[in-house]
C-alpha positions in Angstrom: 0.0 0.0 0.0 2.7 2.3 0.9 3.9 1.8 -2.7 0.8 3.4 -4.1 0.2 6.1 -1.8 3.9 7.3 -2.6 3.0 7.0 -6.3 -0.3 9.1 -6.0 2.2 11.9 -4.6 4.4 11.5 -8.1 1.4 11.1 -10.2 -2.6 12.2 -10.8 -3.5 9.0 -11.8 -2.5 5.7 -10.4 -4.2 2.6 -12.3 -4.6 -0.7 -10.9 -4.9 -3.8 -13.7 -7.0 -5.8 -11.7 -7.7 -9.8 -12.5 -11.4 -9.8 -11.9 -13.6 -11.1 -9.0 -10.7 -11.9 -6.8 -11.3 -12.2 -3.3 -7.7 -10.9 -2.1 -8.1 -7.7 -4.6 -11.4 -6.8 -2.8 -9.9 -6.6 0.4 -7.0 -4.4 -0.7 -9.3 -2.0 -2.2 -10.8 -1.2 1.0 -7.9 -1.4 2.9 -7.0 1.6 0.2 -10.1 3.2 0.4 -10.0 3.0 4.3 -6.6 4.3 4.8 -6.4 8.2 5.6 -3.6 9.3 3.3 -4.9 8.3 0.3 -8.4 9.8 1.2 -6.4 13.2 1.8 -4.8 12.3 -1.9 -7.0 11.4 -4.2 -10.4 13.0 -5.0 -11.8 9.9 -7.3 -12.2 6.4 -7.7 -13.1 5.5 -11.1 -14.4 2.1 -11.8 -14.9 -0.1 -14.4 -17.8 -1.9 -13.2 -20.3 1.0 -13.4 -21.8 2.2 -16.8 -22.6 6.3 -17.1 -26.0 6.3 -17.0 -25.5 5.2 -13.3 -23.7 8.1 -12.2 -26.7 9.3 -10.0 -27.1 6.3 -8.3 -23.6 6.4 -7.5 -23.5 9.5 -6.1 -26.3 9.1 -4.2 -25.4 6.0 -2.7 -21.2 7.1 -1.6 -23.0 9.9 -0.6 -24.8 8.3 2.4 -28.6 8.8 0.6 -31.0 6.4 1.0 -30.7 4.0 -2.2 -33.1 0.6 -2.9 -31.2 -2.6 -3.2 -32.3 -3.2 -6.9 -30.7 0.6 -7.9 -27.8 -0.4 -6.1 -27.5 -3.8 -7.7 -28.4 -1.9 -11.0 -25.2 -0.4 -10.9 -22.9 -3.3 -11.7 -25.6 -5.3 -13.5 -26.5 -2.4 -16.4 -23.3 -2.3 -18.1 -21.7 -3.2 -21.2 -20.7 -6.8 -20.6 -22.9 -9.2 -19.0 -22.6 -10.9 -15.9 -19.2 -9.4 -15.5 -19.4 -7.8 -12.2 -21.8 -10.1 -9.8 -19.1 -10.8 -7.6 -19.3 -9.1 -4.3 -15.9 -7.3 -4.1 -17.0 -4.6 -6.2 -20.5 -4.0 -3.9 -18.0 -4.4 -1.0 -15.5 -1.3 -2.3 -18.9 0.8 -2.6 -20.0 0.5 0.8 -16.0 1.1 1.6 -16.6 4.3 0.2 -19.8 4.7 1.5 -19.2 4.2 4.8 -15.7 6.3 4.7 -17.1 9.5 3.3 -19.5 9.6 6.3 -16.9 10.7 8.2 -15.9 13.3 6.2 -16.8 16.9 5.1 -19.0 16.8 1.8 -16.2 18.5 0.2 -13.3 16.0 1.0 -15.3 13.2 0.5 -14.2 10.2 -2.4 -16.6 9.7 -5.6 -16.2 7.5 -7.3 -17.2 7.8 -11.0 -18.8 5.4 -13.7 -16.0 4.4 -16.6 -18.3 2.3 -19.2 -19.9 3.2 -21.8 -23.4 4.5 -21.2 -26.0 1.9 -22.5 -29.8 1.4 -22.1 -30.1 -2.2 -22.8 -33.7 -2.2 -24.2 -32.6 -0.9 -26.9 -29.8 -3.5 -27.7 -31.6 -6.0 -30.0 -29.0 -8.2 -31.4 -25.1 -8.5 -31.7 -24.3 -5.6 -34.0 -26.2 -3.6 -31.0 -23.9 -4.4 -28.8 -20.8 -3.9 -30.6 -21.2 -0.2 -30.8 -20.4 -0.2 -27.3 -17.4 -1.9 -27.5 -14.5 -1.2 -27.4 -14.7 0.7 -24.2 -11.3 2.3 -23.5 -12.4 5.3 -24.9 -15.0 5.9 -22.6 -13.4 5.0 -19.6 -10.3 7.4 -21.2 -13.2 10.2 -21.4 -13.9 10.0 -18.0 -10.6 9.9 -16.6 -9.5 13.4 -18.7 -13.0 15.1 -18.1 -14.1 14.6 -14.6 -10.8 14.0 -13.4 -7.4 15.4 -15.3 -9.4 18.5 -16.5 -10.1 19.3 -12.9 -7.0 19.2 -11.3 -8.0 16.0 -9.6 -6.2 13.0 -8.7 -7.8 9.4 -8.9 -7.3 5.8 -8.5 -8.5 3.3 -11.4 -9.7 -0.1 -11.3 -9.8 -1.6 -14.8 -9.0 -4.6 -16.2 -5.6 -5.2 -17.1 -5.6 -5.1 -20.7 -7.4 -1.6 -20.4 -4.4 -0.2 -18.8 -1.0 -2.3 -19.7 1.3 -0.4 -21.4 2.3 -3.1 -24.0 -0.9 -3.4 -25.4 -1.6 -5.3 -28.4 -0.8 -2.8 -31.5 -3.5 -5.0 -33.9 -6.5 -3.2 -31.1 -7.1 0.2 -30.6 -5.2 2.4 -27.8 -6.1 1.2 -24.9 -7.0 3.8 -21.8 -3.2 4.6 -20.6 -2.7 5.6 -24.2 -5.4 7.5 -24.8 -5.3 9.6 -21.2 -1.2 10.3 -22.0 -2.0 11.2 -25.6 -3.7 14.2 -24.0 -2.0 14.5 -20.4 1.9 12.8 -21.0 3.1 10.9 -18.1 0.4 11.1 -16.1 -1.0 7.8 -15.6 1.4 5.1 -13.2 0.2 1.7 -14.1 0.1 -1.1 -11.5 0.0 -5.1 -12.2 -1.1 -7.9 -10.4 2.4 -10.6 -9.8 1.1 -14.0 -9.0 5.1 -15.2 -8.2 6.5 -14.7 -4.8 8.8 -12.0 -4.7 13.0 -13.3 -4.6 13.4 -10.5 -1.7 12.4 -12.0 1.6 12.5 -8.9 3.3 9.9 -7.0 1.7 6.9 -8.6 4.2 3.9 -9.8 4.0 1.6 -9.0 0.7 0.0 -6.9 -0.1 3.3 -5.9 -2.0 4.5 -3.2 -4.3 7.4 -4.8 -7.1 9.6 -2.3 -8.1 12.5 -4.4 -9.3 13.2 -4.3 -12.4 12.1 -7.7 -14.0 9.0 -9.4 -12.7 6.9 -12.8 -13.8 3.8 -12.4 -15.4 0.8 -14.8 -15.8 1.9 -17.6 -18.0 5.4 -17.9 -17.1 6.6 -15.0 -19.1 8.9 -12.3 -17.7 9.0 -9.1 -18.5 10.9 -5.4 -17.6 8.8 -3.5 -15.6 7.7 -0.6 -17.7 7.0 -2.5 -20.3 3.7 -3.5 -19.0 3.8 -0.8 -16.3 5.7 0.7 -13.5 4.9 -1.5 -11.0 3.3 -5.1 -9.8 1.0 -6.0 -7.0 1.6 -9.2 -5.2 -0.9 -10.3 -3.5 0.2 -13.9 -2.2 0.5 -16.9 -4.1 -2.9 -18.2 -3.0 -5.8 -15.9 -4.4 -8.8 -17.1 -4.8 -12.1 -16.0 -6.6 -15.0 -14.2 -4.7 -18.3 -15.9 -5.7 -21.6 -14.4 -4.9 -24.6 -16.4 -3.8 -25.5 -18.4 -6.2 -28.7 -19.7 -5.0 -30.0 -15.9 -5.1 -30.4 -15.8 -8.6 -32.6 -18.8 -8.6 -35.5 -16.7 -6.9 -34.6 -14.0 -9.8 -36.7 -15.4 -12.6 -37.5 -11.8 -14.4 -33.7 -11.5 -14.1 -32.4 -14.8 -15.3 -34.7 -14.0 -18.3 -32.9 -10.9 -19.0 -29.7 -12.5 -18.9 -30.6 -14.7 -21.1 -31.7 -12.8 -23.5 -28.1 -10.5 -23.2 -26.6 -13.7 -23.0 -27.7 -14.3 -26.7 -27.3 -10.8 -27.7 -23.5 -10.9 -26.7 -22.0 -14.6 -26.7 -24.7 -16.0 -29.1 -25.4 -18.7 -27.0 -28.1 -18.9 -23.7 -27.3 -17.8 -20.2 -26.7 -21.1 -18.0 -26.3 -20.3 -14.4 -25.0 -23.5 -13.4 -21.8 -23.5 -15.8 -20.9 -19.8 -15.0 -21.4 -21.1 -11.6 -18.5 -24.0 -12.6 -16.3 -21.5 -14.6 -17.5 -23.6 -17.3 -17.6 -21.8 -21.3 -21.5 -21.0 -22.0 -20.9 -21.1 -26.2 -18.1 -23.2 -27.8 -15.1 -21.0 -28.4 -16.3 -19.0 -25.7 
């Protein structure tokens, strides 16, 4: 933690490449979002699980207002990829938030601000819908030089790692570090998740910031760091994935309809709750 909080006095925006739904990566969140320096440091926390057109909701909620349980849920269910964000780390950082800025002034307090693409889903009817959401960087990208840059603010961001790796693949379009440092130029300090213990025993116990210069990445590959980005995160060499209830969705049936349907709309295939329960591909190639 240290590690970051130094960085977010070097840099406006520090960017976290999360792997998704990780238990261990929720709890360090609101460790961060707990701890008192970086509340004094940073004004926003921008997400990727939260498309635009929940921004009010949002607010309200952070903001201590009262807020039903389907709005809330709304939040991380309406946005451009389905079924992406039902795990409950990311309701767990909003009530982190929540709970911090009522102890604060209205005008120190964190919000935290909505980085997908605005989409109303009744009106995506079929594939070719969807794709004109996608791809998403340069929303998220928006956001980050709008509510944030062109402020004078500073923020931490939680995207997916491909959204904010520096390396990213040159056959895609620029990816959100890019497209933020085209307009502000060194701005952004990206941070990676390490999933190999760390050669230096004395560094303690993880959560860890890797500054040395040449890390392991996923898949056995090894890279310089700033390549990728400018630092990793270990987080122990045990993580583990944080699954939400799954008998809940069972008494859902309007829902479970719906996904279905978005299911079909984005994969092609139907929405099987039982293999997304089993980490199990819904369509083949999937």
């Amino acid at each position: 933690m240290k590690g970051i909080l130094q960085a977010l006095d070097r840099y406006p925006i520090v960017a976290i490449g999360e792997a998704h739904s990780i238990e261990q990566m929720g709890s360090f969140y609101v460790s961060l979002v707990q701890n008192r320096k970086l509340q004094q440091n940073i004004n926003d926390i921008v997400i990727e699980f939260a498309s635009q057109q929940s921004q009010p909701t949002l607010d309200a909620y952070v903001n201590g207002k009262n807020v039903s349980s389907q709005s809330l849920r709304s939040v991380w269910r309406d946005t451009t990829k389905v079924f992406a964000w039902e795990s409950p780390i990311y309701a767990q950082l909003l009530s982190a938030v929540r709970k911090v800025n009522a102890d604060l002034p209205p005008q120190k307090r964190l919000r935290v601000l909505a980085g997908d693409c605005s989409i109303d889903w009744m009106h995506v009817r079929n594939h070719l819908d969807w794709r004109r959401y996608q791809p998403n960087d340069t929303c998220f990208a928006d956001v980050i030089k709008r509510q944030v840059l062109a402020k004078g603010h500073r923020a931490l961001v939680i995207l997916g790692s491909a959204h904010v790796s520096r390396n990213s693949d040159p056959s895609w379009p620029p990816n959100v570090t890019k497209l933020v440092e085209q307009a502000y130029p060194n701005s952004v300090f990206v941070v990676l998740l390490s999933f190999n213990k760390p050669e230096r025993e004395t560094e303690g116990t993880p959560p860890i910031l890797l500054p040395w210069p040449r890390v392991s990445l996923p898949g056995g590959k090894e890279a310089v760091v700033g390549e990728y980005g400018d630092a990793m995160l270990y987080l122990g060499t045990s993580v583990s994935d944080a699954e939400p209830l799954w008998s809940e969705y069972q008494k859902d049936k309007a829902y479970l309809l719906e996904l279905n349907r978005r299911a079909r709309i984005q994969w092609g295939c139907p929405f099987n709750l039982n293999l997304v329960r089993d980490h199990l591909p819904l369509c083949r190639g999937h």
